[in-house]
C-alpha positions in Angstrom: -6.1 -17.2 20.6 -9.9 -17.2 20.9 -11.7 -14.4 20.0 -15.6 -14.9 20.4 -17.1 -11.3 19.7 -16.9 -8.3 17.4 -15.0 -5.9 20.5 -12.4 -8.8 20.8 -11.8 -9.0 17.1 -11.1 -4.9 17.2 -8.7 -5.3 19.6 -6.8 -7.8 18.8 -6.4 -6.3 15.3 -5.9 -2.9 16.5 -3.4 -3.8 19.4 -1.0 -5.5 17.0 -1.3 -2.5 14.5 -0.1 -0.4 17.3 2.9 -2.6 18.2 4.1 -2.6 14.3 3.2 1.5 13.8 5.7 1.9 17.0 8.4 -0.3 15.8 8.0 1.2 12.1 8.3 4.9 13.9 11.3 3.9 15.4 12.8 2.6 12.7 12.2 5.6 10.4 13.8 7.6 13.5 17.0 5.0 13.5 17.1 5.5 9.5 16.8 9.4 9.4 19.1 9.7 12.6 22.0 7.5 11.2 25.0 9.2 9.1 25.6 9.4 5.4 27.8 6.4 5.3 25.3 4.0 6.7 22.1 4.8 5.2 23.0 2.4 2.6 23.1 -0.9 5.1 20.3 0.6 7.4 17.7 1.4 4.2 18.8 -2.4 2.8 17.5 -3.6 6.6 14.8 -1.3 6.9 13.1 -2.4 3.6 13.0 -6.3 4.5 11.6 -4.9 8.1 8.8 -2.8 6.2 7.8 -5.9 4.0 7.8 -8.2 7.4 5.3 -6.0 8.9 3.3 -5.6 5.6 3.3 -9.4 5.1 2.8 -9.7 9.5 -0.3 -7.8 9.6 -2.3 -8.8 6.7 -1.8 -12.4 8.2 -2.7 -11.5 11.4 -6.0 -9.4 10.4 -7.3 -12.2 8.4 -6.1 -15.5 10.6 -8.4 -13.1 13.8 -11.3 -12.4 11.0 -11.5 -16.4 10.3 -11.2 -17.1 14.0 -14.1 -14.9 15.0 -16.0 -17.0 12.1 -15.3 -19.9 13.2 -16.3 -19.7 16.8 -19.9 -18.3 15.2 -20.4 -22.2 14.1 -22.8 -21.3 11.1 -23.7 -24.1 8.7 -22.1 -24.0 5.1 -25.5 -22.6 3.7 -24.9 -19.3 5.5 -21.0 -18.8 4.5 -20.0 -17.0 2.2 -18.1 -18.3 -1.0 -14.7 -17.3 0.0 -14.6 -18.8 3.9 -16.4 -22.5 2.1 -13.7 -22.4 0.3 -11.2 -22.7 2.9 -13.2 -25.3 4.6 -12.8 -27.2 1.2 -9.9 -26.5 0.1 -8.2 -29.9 1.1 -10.4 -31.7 -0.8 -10.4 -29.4 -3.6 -6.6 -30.4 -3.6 -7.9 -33.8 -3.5 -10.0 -33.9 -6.6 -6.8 -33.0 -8.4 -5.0 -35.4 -7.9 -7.3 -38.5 -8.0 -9.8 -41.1 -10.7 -11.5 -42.3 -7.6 -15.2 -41.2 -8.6 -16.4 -41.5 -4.5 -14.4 -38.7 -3.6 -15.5 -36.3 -6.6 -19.3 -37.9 -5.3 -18.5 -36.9 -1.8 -17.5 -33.7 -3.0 -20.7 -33.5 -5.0 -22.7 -33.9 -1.9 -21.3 -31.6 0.3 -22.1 -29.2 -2.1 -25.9 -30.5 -3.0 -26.7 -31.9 1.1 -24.8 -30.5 3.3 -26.2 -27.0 3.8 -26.9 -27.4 7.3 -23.3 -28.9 8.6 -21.5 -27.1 10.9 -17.7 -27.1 9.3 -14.3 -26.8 11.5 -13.2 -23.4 9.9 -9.6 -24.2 9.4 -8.6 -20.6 10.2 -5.2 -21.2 11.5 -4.3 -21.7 8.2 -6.8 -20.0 6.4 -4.3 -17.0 5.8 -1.7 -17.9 3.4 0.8 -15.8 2.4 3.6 -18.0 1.1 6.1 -15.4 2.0 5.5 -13.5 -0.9 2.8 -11.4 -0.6 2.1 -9.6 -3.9 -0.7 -8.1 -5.0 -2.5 -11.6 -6.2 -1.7 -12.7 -3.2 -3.5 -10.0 -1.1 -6.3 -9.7 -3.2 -7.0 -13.4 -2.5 -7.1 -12.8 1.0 -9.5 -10.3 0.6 -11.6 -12.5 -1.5 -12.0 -14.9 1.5 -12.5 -11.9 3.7 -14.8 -10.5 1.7 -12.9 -6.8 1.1 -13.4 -4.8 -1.9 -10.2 -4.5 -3.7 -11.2 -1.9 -5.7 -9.0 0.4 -3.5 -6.5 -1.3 -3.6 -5.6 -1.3 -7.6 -3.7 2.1 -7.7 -1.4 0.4 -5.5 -0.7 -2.9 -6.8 2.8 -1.5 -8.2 3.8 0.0 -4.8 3.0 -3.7 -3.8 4.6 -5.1 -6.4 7.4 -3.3 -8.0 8.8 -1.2 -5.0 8.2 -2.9 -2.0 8.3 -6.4 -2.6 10.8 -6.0 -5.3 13.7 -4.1 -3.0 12.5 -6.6 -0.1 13.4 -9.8 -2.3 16.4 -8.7 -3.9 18.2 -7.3 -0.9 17.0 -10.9 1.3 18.2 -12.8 -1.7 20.9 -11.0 -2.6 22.1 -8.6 0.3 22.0 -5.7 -2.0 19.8 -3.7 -4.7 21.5 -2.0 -7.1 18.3 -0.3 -8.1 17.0 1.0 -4.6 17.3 4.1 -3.7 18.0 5.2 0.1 16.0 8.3 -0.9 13.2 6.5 -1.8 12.5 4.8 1.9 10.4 7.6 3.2 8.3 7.1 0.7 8.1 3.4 1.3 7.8 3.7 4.7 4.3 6.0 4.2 2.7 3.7 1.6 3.1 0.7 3.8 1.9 2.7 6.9 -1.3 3.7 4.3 -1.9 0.2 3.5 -1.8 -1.6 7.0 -4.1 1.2 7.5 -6.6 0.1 4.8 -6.1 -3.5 5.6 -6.9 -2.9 9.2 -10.2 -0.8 8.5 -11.6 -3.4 5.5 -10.8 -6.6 7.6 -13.0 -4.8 10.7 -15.6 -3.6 8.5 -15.7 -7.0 6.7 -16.9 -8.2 10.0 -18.9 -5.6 11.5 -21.0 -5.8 8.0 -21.1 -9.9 8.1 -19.7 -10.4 4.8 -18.7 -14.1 5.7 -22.7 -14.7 5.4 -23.6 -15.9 1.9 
């Protein structure tokens, strides 16, 4: 995947928002459609599905947002905070776990003398979730984005405590004794709502250049 311009960015964001709002529409249809008996074993399944999309998207918006970055090949002294970060993070990692003083001094210098180097953006792996995306988690990701989470703080225990909750218990544990069928619809919106939000922060973040310092 190379994507080398703002319009290319859009759509690859916005064309795999589409493919998960279908699959999410029909699976609200399969869920409302399906008798009284197996609403139990289809809301178990549609909860981990919700949660895979969630987790799906917000990897996918941020892994095209650190591609486009990348192919812009700006110098560290015009990134912003969050994307030298992930172009330091290995040796970040590094500095923990070693006495050796010329690697804290090389570290020192890319910091002091390396302004005007071109990094390799790592942004395959820019986007980490660790399949478990919580609200740290996400607001991380929108720190190297460069989102405001603001927004997104009256629904850190949506994140938290009903989504991602139900979703690890019932893939855990193939049930959860405290989710309730009636609560998917509910679910199902706030999910819809955030890959919404995620979707129009991760564009703007662009549009605006907040990966310049």
């Amino acid at each position: 995947m190379k994507i080398r311009s703002l319009l290319e960015l859009d759509e690859a964001i916005d064309r795999d928002l589409a493919m998960r709002k279908r699959a999410l529409t029909s699976l609200k249809f399969a869920f409302e459609s399906s008798r009284e008996h197996e609403r139990d074993v289809i809301g178990y399944g549609a909860i981990c599905v919700l949660y895979a999309h969630w987790e799906g998207f917000v990897k996918h918006a941020g892994s095209c947002f650190t591609n486009y970055v990348s192919r812009l090949r700006l110098p560290f002294g015009q990134l912003s905070n969050g994307i030298v970060a992930i172009c330091i993070r290995s040796q970040l990692k590094g500095l923990r776990s070693t006495n050796k003083i010329s690697l804290n001094r090389d570290f020192v210098e890319l910091l002091r003398d390396r302004t005007t180097e071109k990094p390799v953006i790592p942004w395959q792996s820019a986007i980490e979730t660790y399949d478990n995306l919580n609200s740290d988690v996400l607001f991380e990701i929108l720190t190297i984005v460069g989102c405001d989470t603001v927004p997104y703080l009256t629904m850190t225990t949506f994140i938290d405590e009903k989504l991602l909750h139900h979703r690890n218990s019932i893939a855990h544990n193939g049930h959860d004794h405290d989710f309730d069928v009636a609560d998917f619809p509910a679910l199902h919106a706030g999910v819809l709502s955030l890959l919404e939000q995620v979707r129009n922060d991760v564009q703007n973040a662009a549009h605006l250049r907040r990966f310049e310092k």
